[in-house]
N, CA, C and O of each residue as an XYZ file, in Angstrom:
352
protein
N       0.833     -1.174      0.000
C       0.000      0.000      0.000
C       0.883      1.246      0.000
O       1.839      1.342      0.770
N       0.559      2.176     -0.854
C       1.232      3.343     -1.152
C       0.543      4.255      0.119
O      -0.660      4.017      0.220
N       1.021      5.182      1.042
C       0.397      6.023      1.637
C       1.308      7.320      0.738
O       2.445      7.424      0.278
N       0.002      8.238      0.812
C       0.120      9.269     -0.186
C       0.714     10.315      0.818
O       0.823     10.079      2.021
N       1.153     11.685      0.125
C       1.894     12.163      0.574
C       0.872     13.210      1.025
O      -0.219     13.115      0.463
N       0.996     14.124      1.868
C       0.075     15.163      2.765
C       0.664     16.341      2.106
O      -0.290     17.096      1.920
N       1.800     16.928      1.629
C       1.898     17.858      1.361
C       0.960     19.262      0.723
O       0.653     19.326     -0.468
N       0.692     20.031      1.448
C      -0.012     21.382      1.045
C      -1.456     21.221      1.800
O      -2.185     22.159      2.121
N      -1.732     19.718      2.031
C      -2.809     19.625      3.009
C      -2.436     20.000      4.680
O      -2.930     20.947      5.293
N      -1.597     19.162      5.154
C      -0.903     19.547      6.741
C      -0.088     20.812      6.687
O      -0.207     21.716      7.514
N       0.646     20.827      5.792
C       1.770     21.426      5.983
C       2.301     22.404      4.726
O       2.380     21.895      3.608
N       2.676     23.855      4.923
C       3.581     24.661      3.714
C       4.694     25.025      4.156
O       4.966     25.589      5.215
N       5.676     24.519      2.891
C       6.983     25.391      3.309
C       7.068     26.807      3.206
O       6.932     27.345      2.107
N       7.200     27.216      3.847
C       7.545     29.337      4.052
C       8.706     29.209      3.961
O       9.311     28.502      4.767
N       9.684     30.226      2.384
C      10.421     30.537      2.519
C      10.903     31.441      3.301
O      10.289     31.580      4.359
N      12.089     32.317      3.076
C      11.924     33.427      4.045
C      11.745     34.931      3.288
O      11.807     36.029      3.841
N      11.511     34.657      1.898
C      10.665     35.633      1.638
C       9.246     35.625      1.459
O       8.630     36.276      0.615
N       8.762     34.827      2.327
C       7.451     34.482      2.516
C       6.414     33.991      1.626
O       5.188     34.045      1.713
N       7.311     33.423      0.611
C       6.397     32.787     -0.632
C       5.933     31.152      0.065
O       6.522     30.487      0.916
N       5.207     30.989     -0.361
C       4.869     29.564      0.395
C       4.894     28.240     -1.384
O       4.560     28.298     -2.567
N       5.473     27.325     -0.488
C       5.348     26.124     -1.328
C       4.726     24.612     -0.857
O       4.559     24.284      0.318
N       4.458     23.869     -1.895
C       3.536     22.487     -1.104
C       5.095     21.994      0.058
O       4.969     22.081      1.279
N       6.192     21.597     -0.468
C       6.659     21.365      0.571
C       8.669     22.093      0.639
O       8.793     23.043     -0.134
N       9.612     21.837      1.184
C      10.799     22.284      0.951
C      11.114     21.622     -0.269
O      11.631     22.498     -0.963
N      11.092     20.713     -0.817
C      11.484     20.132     -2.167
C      11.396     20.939     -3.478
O      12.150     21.481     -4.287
N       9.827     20.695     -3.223
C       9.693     21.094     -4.595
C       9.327     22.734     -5.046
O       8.604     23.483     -4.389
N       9.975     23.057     -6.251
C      10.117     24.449     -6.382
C       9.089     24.547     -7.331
O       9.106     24.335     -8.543
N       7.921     25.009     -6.351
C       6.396     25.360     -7.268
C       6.015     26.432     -6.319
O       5.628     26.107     -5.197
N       6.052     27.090     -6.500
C       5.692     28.593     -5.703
C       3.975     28.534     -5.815
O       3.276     28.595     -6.827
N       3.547     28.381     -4.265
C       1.833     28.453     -4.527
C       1.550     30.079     -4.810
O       0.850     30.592     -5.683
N       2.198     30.586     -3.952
C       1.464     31.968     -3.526
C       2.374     32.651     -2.693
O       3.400     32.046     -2.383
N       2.198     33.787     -2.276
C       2.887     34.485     -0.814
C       1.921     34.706      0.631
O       0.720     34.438      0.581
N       2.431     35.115      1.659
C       2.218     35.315      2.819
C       0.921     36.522      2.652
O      -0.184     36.561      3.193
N       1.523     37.379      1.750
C       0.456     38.464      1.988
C      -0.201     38.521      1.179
O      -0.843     39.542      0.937
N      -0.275     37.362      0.423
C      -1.912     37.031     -0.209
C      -3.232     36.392      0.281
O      -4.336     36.276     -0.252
N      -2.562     35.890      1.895
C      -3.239     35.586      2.890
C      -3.133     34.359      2.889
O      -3.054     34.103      1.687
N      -3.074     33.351      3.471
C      -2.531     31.899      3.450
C      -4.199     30.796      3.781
O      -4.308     29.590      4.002
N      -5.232     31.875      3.676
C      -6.394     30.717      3.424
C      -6.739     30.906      2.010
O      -7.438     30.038      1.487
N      -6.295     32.061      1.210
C      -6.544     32.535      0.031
C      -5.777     31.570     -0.704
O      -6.175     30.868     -1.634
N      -4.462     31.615     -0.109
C      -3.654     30.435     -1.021
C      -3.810     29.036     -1.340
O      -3.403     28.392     -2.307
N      -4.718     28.582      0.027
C      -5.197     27.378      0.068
C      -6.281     27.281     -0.392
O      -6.961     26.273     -0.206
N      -6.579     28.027     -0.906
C      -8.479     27.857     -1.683
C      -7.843     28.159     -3.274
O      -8.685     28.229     -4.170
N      -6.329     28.348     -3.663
C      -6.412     28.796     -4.942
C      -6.561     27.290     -5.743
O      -6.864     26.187     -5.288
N      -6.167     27.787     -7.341
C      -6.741     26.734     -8.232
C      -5.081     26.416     -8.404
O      -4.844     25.623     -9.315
N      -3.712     26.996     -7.544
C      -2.339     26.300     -8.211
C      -2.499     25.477     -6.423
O      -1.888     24.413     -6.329
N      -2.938     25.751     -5.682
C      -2.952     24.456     -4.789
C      -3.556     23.650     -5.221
O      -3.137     22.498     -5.116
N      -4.865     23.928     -5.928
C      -5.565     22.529     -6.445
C      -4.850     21.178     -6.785
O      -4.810     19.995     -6.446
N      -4.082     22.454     -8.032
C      -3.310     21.762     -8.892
C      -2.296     20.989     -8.539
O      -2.223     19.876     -9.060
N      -1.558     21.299     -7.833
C      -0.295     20.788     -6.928
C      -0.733     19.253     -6.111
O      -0.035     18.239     -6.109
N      -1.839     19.393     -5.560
C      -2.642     18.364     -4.670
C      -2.530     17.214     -5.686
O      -2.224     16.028     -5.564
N      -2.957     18.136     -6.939
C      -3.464     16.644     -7.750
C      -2.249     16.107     -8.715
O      -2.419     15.156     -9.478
N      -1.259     16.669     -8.624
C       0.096     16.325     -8.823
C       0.649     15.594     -7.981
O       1.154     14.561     -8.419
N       0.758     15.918     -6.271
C       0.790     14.958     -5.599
C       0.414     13.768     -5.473
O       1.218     12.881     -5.190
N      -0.871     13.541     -5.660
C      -1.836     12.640     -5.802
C      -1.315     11.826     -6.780
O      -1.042     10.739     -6.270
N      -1.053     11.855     -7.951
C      -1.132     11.334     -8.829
C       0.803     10.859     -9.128
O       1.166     10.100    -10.027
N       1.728     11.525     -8.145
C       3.041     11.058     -8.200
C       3.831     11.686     -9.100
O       4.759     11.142     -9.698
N       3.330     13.359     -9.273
C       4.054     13.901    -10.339
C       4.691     14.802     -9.730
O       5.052     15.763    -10.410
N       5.059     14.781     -8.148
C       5.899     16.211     -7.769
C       7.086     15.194     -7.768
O       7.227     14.130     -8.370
N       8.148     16.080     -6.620
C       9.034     14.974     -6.711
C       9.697     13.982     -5.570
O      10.806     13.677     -5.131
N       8.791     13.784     -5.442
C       8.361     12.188     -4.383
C       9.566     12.109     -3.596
O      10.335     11.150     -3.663
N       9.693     12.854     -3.040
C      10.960     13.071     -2.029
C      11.236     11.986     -0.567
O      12.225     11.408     -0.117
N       9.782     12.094     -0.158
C       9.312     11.244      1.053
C      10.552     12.029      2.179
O      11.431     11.207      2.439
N      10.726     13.037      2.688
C      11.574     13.417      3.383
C      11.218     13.997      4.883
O      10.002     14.124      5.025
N      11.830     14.301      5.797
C      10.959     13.697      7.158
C      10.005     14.873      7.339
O       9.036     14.650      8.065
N      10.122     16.175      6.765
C       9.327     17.546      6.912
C       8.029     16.906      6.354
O       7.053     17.362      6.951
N       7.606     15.739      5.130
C       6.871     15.269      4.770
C       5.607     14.190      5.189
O       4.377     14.184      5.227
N       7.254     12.894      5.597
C       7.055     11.632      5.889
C       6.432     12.082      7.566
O       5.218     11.968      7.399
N       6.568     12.367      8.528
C       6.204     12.315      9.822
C       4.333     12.792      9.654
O       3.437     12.045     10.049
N       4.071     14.222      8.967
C       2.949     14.772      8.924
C       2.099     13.672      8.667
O       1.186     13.357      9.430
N       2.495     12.796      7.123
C       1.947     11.828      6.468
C       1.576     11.034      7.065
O       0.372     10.779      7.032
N       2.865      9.955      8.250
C       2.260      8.759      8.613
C       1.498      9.214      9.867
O       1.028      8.261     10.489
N       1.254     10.414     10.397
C       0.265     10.475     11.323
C      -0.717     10.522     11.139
O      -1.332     10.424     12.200
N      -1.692     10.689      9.860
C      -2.876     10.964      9.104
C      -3.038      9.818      9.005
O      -3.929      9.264      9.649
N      -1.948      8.913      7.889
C      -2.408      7.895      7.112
C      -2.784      6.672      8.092
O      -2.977      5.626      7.472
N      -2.965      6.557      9.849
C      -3.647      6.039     10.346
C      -5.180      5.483      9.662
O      -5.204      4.286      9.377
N      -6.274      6.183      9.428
C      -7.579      6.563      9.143
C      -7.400      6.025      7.931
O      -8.380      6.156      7.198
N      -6.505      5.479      7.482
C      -6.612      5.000      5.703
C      -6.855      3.416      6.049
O      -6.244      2.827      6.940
N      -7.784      2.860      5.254
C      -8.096      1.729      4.979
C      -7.014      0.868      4.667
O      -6.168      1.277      3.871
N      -6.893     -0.393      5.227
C      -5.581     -1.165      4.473
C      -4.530     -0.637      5.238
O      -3.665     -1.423      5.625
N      -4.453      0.489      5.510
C      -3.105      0.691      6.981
C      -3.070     -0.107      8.094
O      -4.050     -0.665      8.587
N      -1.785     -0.170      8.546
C      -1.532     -1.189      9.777
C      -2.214     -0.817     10.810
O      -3.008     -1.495     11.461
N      -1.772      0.732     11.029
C      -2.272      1.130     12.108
C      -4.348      0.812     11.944
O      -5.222      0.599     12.785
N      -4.353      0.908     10.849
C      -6.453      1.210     10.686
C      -6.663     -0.169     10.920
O      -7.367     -0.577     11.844
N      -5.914     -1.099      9.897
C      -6.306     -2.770     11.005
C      -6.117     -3.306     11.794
O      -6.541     -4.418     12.107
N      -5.275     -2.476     12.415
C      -5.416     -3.199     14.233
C      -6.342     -2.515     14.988
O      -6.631     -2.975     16.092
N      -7.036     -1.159     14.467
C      -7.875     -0.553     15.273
C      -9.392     -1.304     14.841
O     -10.466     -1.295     15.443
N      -9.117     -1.747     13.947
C     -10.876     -2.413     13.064
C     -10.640     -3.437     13.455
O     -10.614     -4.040     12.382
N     -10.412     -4.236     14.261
C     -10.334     -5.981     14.562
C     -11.652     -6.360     15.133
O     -11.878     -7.530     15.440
């Protein structure tokens, strides 16, 4: 089972000129700070990014700024270890 990656859902990287990205890896600039950071998350290049993620087209880094957010979610996923020992 693949657990998918959380990026731009849990977590944005903030540079320090306050541009925000789905995560430190990858260099896709969503938006900035003072475009308001629920604005950024409702735009159509987060959409987009999500569904790049989703689909295994960023660049699959799996790195721990990533991997930690991820496997704490991916509890609640069907077919996870953690979800079938809680469904017994």
């Amino acid at each position: 089972m693949v657990i998918p990656c959380q990026a731009s859902r849990n977590s944005l990287y903030l540079d320090p000129y306050g541009n925000l990205y789905p995560c430190i890896v990858w260099d896709r600039r969503l938006g900035h700070v003072r475009d308001g950071v629920k604005n950024v998350l409702s735009s159509d290049g987060v959409a987009g990014a999500r569904k790049l993620i989703d689909s295994g087209k960023c660049p699959v880094c799996w790195n721990a700024c990533e991997v930690i957010p991820t496997l704490l979610t991916s509890w609640r996923m069907p077919g996870c270890v953690m979800w079938s020992l809680l469904h017994r």
